[in-house]
C-alpha positions, 0 to 999 in steps of 0.5 A, a space after each residue: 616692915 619688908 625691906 627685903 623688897 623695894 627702895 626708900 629715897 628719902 632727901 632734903 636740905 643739908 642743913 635740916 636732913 643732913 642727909 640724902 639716903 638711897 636704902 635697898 635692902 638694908 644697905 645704905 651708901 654714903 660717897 662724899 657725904 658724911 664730911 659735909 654735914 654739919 651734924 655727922 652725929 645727927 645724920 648717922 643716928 638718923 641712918 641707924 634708925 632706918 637700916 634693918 638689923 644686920 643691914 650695912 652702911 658703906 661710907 666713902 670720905 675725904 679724910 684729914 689728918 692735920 692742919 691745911 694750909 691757909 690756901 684750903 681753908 675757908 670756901 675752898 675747903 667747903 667746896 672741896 669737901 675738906 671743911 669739917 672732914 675728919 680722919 678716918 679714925 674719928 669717922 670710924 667712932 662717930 659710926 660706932 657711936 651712932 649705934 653701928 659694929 665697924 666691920 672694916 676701915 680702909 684707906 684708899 689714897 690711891 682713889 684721890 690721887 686718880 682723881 686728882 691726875 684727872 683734874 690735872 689733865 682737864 686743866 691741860 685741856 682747858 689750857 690748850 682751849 684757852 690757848 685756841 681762843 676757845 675759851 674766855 677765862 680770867 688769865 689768873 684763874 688757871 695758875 691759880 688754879 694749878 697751883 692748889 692743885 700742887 698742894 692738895 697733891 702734896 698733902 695727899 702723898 705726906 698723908 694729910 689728906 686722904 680718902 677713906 672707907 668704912 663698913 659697918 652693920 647695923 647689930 640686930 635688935 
């Protein structure tokens, strides 16, 4: 097989692929996948399979260090991708165990917390909207709202959430 030429998009449902795969030339990119997968061991063997000999995969996570609080756990970890992360640590074994050389980890908060800032900005905008009668929302929805937004802040200056990247390549046969 070439896979010097060509890409392979190859999709379906998380709770049977695992996985949505973009391969071009021996490289493979994960952004906010790997943490939302039910079966990450599945998933990164299946990734092992198809990248080439010396091909690198490139994974980007949110990544947790500690227990959350009541307020993150249950659909709210789900939909913000914290239910099953894991520390950049684990992420870096379950790479490694899957058959893959971690070339490089690398914890990058500052990525969270940019994003972050800009949730903030956009709940200004939806505060101001609300406040011109230009949009309709349950008046306890934005408090709500700011208030996880606090704490998810606090966790990710102590540490306990964060972000993470890792590098790895794939040996050769």
């Amino acid at each position: 097989m070439d896979y010097s030429v060509g890409a392979v998009i190859d999709t379906g449902l998380v709770a049977t692929l695992v996985m949505t795969l973009v391969l071009y030339m021996g490289i493979a990119i994960m952004e906010c996948v790997l943490s939302i997968l039910p079966d990450k061991p599945a998933a990164l063997e299946r990734l092992h399979g198809v990248i080439c000999p010396t091909g690198y995969i490139g994974i980007t996570d949110v990544t947790v260090n500690g227990p959350l609080p009541q307020e993150l756990q249950g659909i709210l970890a789900v939909a913000g991708c914290v239910a099953d992360a894991r520390s950049l640590d684990e992420y870096a074994a379950l790479i490694s165990d899957a058959g893959f050389g971690v070339v490089e980890t690398t914890d990058i908060r500052d990525v969270l917390l940019g994003t972050l800032k800009d949730i903030k900005g956009k709940m200004m905008v939806a505060e101001i909207a609300i406040k011109l009668g230009k949009v309709s929302l349950d008046p306890e929805l934005l408090p709500q709202a700011k208030a996880m937004l606090a704490s998810v802040q606090d966790l990710v200056r102590d540490g306990t959430l964060s972000y993470g990247m890792a590098i790895a390549q794939k040996p050769t046969d």
